[in-house]
C-alpha positions as CSV (number, residue, x, y, z in Angstrom):
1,X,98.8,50.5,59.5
2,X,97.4,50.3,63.3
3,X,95.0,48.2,64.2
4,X,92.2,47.7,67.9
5,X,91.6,44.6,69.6
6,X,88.4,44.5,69.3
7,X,88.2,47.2,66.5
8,X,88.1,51.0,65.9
9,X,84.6,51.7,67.5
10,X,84.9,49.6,70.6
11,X,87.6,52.3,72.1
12,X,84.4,54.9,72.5
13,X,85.6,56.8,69.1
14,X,81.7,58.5,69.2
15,X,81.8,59.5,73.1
16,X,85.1,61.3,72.6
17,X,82.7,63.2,69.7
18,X,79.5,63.7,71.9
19,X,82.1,65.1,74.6
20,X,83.7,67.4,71.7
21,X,79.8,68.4,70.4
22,X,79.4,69.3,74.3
23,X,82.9,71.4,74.6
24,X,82.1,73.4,71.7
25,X,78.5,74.4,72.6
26,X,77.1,72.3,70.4
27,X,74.7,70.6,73.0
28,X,72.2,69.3,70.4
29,X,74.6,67.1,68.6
30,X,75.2,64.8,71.4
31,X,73.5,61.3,71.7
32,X,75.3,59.3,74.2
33,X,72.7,59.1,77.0
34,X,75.1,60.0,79.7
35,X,76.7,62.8,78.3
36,X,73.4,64.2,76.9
37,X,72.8,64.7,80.9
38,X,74.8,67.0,81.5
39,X,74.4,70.9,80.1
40,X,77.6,71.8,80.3
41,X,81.2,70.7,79.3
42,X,82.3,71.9,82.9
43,X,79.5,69.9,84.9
44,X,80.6,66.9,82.9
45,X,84.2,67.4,84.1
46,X,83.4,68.0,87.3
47,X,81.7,64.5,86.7
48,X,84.1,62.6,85.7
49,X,86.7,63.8,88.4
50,X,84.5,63.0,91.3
51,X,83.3,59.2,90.2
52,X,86.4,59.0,89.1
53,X,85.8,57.8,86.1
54,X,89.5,56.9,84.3
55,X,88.0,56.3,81.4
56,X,85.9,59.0,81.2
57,X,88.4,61.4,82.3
58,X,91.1,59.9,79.5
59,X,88.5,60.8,77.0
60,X,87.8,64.4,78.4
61,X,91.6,65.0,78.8
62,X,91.9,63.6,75.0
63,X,89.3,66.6,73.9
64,X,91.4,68.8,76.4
65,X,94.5,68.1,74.4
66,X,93.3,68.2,71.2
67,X,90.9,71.0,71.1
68,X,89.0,71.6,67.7
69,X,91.2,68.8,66.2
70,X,89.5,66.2,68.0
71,X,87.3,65.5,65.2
72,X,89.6,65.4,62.3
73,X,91.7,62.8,64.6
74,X,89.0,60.8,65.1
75,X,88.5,60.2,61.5
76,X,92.3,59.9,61.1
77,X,91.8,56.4,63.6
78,X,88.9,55.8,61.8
79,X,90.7,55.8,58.1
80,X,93.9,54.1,59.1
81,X,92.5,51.6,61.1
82,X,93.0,48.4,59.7
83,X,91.9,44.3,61.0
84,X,94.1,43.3,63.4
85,X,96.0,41.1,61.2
86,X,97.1,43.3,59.0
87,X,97.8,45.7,61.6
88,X,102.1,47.0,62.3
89,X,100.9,48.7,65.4
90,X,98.5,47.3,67.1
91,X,96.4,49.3,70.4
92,X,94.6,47.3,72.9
93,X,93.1,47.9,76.6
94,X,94.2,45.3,79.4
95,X,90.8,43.6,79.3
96,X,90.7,43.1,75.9
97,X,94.4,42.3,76.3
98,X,93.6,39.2,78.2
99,X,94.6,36.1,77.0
100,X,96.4,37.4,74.1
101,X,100.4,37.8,73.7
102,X,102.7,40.2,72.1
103,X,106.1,40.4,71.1
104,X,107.0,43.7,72.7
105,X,104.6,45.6,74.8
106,X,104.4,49.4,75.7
107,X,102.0,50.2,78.6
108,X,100.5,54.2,78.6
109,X,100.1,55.5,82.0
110,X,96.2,56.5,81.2
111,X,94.9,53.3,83.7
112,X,97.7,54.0,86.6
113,X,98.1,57.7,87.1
114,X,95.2,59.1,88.7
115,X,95.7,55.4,91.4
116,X,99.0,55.4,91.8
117,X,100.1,58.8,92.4
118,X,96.9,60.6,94.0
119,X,98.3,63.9,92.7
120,X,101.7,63.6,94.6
121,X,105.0,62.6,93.2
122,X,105.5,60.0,95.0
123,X,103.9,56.1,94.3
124,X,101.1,55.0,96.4
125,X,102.8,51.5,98.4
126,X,102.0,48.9,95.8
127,X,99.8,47.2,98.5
128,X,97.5,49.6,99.0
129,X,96.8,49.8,95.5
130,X,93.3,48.3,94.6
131,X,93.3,44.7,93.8
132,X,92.0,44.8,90.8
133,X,94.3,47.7,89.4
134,X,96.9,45.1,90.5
135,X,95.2,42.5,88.5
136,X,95.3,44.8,85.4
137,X,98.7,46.1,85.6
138,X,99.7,42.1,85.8
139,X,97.7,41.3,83.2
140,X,98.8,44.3,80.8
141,X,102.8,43.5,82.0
142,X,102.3,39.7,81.2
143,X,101.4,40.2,77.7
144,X,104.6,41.1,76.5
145,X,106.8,37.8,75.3
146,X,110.6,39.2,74.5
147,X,110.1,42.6,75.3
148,X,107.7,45.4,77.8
149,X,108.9,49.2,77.3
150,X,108.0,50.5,80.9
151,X,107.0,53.7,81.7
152,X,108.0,56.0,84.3
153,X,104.8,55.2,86.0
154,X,105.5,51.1,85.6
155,X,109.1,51.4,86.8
156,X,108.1,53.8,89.9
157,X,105.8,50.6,90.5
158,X,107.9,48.3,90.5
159,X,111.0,50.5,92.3
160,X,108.8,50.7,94.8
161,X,107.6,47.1,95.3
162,X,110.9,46.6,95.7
163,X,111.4,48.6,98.5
């Protein structure tokens, strides 16, 4: 069984749907204020990239990847979703990770691609990367108590901090 920090329906479960209604043309489904704003799927994207908006883009890019499937996978998270307790598997955000501990840890790259690489191959220098990125990707790493499964985003990181 997986389980949210925070639960199911705090990880935006119904915008990921509003964006779907809005991919497939089906405009008048939509009731999230901001997506309702836009009259296109392409407009919205266009959107996203230019706030940027990570979360918004992870959520576009989840539609992207999972086409007319996207519903039936939302109610899959929906249905298997269990409290956190009972949870094996358990998905969280680095906010909502705060103050919480783990005993292994696997970071996605969804919160460090688009600021760290900048569409290159290469790593930004960790010092120029925002602060509060920094604070995150602490945060996030920190939560792990015997064991953190890196990336190869996280360990082109920290390669290069050590550089």
């Amino acid at each position: 069984p997986i389980g949210f920090v925070g639960g199911v329906e705090s990880y935006g479960l119904s915008r990921i749907l509003d964006i779907y209604a809005l991919y497939s043309g089906q405009e008048g489904q939509v009731r999230d204020p901001l997506i309702r704003t836009f009259n296109s799927f392409a407009k919205l994207r266009t959107y996203a990239e230019d706030a940027p908006d990570n979360e918004l883009n992870g959520k576009i890019k989840t539609v992207l990847t999972y086409n007319h499937n996207t519903p039936a996978h939302v109610q899959l998270l929906r249905d298997r979703s269990v409290p956190k307790e009972r949870a094996e598997v358990l998905f969280t955000t680095g906010h909502k990770a705060k103050g919480l501990e783990f005993s292994t840890v696997r970071l996605l790259d969804d919160f460090l691609c688009s600021t760290v690489f900048h569409g290159s191959q290469d790593p930004i220098p960790i010092g120029l990367l925002p602060e509060d990125e920094l604070n995150l990707l602490y945060v996030a790493v920190t939560r792990a108590k015997k064991r953190l499964l890196m990336t190869p985003t996280l360990y082109a990181i920290l390669r290069k901090a050590r550089e």
